[in-house]
N, C-alpha and C positions, 0 to 999 in steps of 0.2 A: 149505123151498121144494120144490114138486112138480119131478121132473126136466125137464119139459119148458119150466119157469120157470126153470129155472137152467140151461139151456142155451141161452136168449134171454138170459137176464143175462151169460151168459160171452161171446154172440157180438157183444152190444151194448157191454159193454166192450172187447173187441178190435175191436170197429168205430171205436168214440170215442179210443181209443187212434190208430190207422192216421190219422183224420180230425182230431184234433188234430194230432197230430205234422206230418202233411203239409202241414196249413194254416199252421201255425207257419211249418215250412220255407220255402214259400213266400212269403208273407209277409215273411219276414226277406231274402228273395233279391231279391223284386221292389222292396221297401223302398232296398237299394244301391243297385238300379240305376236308381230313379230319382233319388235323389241323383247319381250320377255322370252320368248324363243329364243334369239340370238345372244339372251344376255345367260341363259339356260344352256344352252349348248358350247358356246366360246365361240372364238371367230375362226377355226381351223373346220371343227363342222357346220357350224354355220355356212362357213365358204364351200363346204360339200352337197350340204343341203338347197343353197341355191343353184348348184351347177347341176344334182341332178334333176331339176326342176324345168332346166333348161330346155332341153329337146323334146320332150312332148310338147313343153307350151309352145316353142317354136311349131312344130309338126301341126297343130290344134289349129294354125292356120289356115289348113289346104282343109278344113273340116267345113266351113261356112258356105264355099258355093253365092254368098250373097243372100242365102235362104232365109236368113234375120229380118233385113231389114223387107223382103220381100213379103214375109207375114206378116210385119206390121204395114203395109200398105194395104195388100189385101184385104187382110182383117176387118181392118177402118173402111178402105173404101166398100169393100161387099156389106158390112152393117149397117152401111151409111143409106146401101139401097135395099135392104132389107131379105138379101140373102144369105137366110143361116145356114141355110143346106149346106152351097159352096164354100160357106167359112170354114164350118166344120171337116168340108172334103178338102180344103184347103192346107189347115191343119195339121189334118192327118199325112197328109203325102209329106208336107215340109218338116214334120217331125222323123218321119219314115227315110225321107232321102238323108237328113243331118243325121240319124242312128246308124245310116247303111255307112256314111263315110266316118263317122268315129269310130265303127269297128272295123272298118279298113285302115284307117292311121292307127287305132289300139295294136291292131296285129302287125304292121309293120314296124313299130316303135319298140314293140313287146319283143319278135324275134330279132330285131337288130341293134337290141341297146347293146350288144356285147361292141358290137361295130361304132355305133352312135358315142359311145362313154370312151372308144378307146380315139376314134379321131378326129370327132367336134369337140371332146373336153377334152384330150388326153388324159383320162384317167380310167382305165380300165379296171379300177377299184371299185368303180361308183357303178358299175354293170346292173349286179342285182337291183340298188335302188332307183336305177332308168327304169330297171323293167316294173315295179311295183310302182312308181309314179305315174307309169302311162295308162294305166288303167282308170286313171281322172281325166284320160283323155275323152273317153266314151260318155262320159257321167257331166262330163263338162260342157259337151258338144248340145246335149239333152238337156242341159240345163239352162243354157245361153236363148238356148231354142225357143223354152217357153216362156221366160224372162220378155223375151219382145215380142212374143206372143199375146201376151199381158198389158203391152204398149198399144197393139191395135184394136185389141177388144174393150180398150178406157178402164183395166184394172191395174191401172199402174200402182194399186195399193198392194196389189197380188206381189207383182214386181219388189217392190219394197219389202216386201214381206218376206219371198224366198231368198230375195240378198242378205237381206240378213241373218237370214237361217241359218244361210252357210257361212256368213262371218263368225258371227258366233259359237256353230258348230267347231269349226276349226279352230279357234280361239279354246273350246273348250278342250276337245280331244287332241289337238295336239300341246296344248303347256300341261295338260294331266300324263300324257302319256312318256315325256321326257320327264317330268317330277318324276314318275314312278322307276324308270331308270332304264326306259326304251331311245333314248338319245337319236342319235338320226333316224334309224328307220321307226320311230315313233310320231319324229315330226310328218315325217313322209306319209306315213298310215293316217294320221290326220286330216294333212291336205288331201288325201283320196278320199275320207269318208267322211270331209266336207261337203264335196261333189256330189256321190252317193245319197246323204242326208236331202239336200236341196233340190237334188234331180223328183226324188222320191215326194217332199213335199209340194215340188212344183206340179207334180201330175196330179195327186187330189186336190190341187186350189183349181186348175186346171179343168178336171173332171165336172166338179160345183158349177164352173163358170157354163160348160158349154151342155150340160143338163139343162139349166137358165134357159139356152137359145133353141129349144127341140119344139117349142110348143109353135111360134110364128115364123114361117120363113115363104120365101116366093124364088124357086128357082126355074131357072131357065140353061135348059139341056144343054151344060157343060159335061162333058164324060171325063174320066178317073186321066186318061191321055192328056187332055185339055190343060188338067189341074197342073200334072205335073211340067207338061210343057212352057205353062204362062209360066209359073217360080223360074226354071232355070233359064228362060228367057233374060225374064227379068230378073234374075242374080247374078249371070254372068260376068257382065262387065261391071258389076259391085266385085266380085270376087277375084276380080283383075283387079282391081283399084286397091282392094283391101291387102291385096298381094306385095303393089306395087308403095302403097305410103307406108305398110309395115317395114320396109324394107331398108325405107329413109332411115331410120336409127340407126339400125347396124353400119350401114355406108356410111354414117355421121362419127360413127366411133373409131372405124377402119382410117379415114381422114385424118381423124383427132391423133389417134394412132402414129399416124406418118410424120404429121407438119407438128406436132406441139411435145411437149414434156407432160410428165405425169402429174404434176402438180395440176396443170393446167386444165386436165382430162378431168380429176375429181373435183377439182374448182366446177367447170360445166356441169358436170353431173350431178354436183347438190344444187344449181342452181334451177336444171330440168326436174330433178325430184320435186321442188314446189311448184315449177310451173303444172306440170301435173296434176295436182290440186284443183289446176282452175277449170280440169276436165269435169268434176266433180258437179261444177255448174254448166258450162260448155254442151257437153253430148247429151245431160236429159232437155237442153233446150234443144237442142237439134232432133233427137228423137222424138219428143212431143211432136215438133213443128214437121216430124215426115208423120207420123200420123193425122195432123193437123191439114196439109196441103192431098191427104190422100182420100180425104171427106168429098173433095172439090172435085166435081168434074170438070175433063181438060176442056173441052168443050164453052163452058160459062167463065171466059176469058177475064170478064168486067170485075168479076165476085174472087179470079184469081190474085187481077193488078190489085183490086181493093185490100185483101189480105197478105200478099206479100209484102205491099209498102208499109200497113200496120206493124207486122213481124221484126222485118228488119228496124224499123223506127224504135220497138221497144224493146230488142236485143241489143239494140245501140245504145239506150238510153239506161239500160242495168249493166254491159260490160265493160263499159269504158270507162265510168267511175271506178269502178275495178282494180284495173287497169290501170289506170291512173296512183290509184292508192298504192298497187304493189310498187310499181316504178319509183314513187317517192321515196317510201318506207321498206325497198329494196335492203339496206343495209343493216337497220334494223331488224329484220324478217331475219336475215342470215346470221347474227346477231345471239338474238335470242335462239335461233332453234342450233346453228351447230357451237355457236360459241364465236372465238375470234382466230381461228385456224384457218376458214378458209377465207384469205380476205381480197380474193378475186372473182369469190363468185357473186358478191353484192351487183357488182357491173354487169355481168354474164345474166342476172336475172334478171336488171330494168333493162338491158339489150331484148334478151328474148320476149319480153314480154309486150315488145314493139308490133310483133303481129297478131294482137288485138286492135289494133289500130285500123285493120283493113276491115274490121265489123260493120261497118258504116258500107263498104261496097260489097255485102254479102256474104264476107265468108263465111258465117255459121248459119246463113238460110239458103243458100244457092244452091247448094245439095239437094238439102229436105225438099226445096222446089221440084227441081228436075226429079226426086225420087218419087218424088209423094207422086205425079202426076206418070211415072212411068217411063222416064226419059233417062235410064239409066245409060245409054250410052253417053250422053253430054257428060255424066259424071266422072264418067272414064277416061273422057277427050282432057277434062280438067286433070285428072289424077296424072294421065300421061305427060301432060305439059307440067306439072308438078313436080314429077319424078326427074326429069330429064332435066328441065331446070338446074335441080340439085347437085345431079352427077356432073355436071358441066361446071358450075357455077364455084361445088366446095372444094373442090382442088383449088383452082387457081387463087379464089379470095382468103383461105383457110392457110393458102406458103406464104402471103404478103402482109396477112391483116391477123395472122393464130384463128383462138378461139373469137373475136370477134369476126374476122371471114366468112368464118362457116355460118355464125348468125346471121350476118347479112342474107350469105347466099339462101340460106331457108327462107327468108322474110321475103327475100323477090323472087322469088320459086314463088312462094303462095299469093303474091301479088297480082301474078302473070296469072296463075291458075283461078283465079277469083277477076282477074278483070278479063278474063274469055268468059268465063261464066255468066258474067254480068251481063255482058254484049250479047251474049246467044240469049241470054232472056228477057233483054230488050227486044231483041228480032224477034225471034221465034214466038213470044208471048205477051209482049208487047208492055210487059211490065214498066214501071218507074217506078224510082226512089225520091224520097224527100229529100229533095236537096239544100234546100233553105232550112229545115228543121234539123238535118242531122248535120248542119254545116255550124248552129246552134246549139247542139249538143256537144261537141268538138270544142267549141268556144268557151261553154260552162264549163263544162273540166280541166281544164286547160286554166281559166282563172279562179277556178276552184284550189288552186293550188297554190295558190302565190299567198296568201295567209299562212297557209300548212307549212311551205319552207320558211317566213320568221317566224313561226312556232318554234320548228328545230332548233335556231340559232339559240333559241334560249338555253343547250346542254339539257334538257332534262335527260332523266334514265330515260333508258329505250323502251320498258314497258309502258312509260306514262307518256312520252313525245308519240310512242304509235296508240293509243287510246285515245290521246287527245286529239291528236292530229286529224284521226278518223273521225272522230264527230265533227269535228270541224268543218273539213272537207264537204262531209256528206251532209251537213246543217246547209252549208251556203252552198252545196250541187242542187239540194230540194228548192232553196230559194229563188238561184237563177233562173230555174228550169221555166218556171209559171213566169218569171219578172221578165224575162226576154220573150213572151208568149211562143219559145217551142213545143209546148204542146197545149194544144184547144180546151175549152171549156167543155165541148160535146166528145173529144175522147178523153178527158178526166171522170165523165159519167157514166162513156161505157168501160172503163177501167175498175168502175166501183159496180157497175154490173157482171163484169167478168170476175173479179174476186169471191162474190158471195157464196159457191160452191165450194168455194177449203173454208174454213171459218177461224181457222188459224191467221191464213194471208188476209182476210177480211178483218179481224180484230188490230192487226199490225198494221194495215196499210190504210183502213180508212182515216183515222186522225190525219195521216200526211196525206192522201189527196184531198182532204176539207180544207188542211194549211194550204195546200198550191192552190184549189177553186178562189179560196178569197184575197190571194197574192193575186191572181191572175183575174178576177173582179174588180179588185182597188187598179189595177193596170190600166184595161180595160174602160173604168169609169160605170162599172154596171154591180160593184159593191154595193147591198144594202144595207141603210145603216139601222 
């Protein structure tokens, strides 16, 4: 791999490192504390407290414009060519346009929560705390901002850092401020000056960073018009997309709504709360890998096929063991976390968890491609053929086949939408996939599993059948991997080149690619002894 390819491979992996880790973190923090919130308050407000929460975060939608992921392209690609002027001018406008339209949703959320609480929730009780909630609309807008702000400028430890802030912030201020005997409009005062808190410390991590970039820069006479024209060029049709896949849940529930029973509707729904989870991993690799593809000029076509087929190959070769696992150990998962109450969504989760399957034709890099490179209309062409899919699709399989239907129909909704993507980026860019390596990754997991179910047979507890199970699996996935030579001896070396930048992934990972170099040397016939 050309240096300049393995220097986005290394900062992409220490980016996805920083933005898994931190998402986890938080994640697991804000996960407590709503538990102890909810077990704090009872489930009467509790059920108050999520409903007023409702319609700003709905509204918080029409806030993005696309402007997100737009500055992490930016960002990446103008640093890549060494102007800080424009980054910084860049910046500024995308932070300026996301503040103008949070205080346009703040205000319209603000004066019409009286309207909002009485005919999206029916509850025209909840009024005052619609209106004190939206004020995390503004804080939240600002905060989201510079979070992927942090993705293009390679501080995705910044990143981590303000997520946490405000996990933790909230975690504090609001279980103190219902102890103290503020009850919903405490938790609510909380989640706002969460917001608040992390807005505030993302602008001095923020400040630090782009003081850093003042001293070297090379610009070329883009004007203040320029600036803001390129972002909503280029966030439009993300901001249709983001519109149009938000949107898929709510239609998902309406559906569920119509064709199924209520049993049936909370069986889905814990089985979507964990798939959830796998976003945890999912979007900081997608967001690395739009920063990642945004280094690449569209132009050096060679250096783009070279790195997408790496990408996808090693997105393929972490998610589907995954993948794989949850599917197995479906039952168990459900199990252990809600108990033995819901005993239909064990199914409902190895169902959904079928569209990982389509990782191998792109679904979590066919994006970051077209985005990273500017090509946000194809994203859109997908999204629409995504959406439309669905609305067609979950009626009629969701009256014949229930909550499996509806699964279906999302899983070939995004199959459709990921095999046009795929096609446009053969054409257009000429790209290819490893067909024979990821058709052996497929293979390895797949009989990675056949040990792991007579494991099961044995009855043990569910704690010890999914512990064991899991090393199992992933003992003999690491073994196949090198023993079938799906992956090379020369990208096992630039994998232990790309690691050495986190020193965590590098302590943890080189033992096991030393195991697969000498599995895949005795293979091979080029083991020394």
């Amino acid at each position: 791999m050309a240096n300049d390819l393995m220097e986005i491979a290394a900062e992409s992996t220490r980016g996805g490192f920083f933005l898994v880790s931190g998402t986890a973190l938080s994640t697991i923090i804000m996960a407590l504390a709503s538990i102890l919130v909810a077990r704090f308050l009872g489930p009467e407000l509790y059920g108050q407290y999520t409903l007023a929460l409702v319609t700003p975060q709905l509204l918080l939608l029409f806030t993005d414009m696309g402007i997100n992921q737009g500055l992490i392209k930016y960002t990446a690609s103008l640093r890549q060519r060494g102007e800080m002027i424009r980054v910084v001018r860049i910046i500024k406008y995308g932070l300026l346009i996301k503040a103008l339209s949070g205080i346009t949703i703040f205000i319209i959320s603000y004066v019409f929560s009286g309207t909002l609480a009485s005919t999206i929730l029916q509850r025209p009780d909840l009024t005052l705390y619609v209106r004190i909630a939206s004020i995390s609309v503004l804080f939240q807008a600002i905060f989201t901002t510079l979070t992927s702000t942090f993705v293009g400028l390679d501080k995705t430890e910044y990143n981590a850092l303000a997520t946490n802030v405000h996990a933790i912030s909230k975690a504090i201020i609001s279980i103190s401020l219902v102890l103290l005997g503020f009850g919903l409009f405490g938790a609510i005062l909380g989640h706002v000056a969460s917001y608040i808190i992390a807005a505030i410390t993302s602008v001095l991590l923020l400040t630090t960073v782009l003081n850093s970039l003042k001293n070297s820069s090379k610009e070329k006479g883009f004007n203040d018009s320029n600036e803001i024209k390129t972002l909503i060029n280029y966030g439009l049709p993300l901001y249709i997309s983001a519109i149009l896949i938000g949107f898929i849940p709510y239609y998902q529930s309406i559906v569920l709504a119509i064709y199924t029973s209520d049993v049936d509707v909370g069986n889905f729904k814990a089985a979507t709360n964990f798939i959830a989870l796998m976003t945890v991993l999912t979007v900081p690799i997608t967001t690395a890998l739009l920063s990642a593809f945004s280094k690449l000029d569209s132009e050096t076509t060679k250096k783009i096929r070279h790195f997408f087929k790496l990408a996808n190959k090693y997105a393929t070769l972490v998610i589907l063991p995954i993948t794989f696992l949850i599917i197995i150990f479906s039952s168990e998962i459900v199990q252990i976390i809600y108990g033995s109450t819901y005993q239909y969504a064990p199914q409902f989760l190895a169902s959904y968890c079928l569209i990982y399957m389509l990782t191998g034709l792109g679904f979590l890099t066919l994006t970051s491609l077209f985005n990273g490179l500017g090509d946000t209309k194809t994203t859109l062409k997908i999204s629409l053929i995504t959406s439309f899919s669905v609305i067609v699709l979950a009626p009629l399989l969701t009256l014949n086949y229930k909550v499996y239907g509806l699964i279906i129909s999302f899983i070939i909704a995004n199959m459709f939408g990921t095999l046009y993507g795929a096609r446009t980026a053969v054409k257009k860019l000429q790209v290819t996939f490893d067909k024979h390596s990821l058709f052996r990754i497929y293979l390895c997991s797949i009989f990675s599993a056949f040990p792991v179910f007579m494991l099961k047979l044995t009855k043990l507890p569910n704690i010890a059948s999914f512990i064991g199970g899991v090393v199992l699996y992933l003992s003999l996935y690491l073994t196949l991997i090198p023993l079938t030579k799906t992956i090379t001896d020369a990208e096992l070396a630039t994998s232990d080149l790309i690691i050495q930048k986190v020193k965590f992934i590098s302590f943890v990972m080189k033992p096991l690619l030393k195991y697969q170099r000498r599995i895949l040397r005795l293979v091979t016939g080029t083991l020394k002894v």
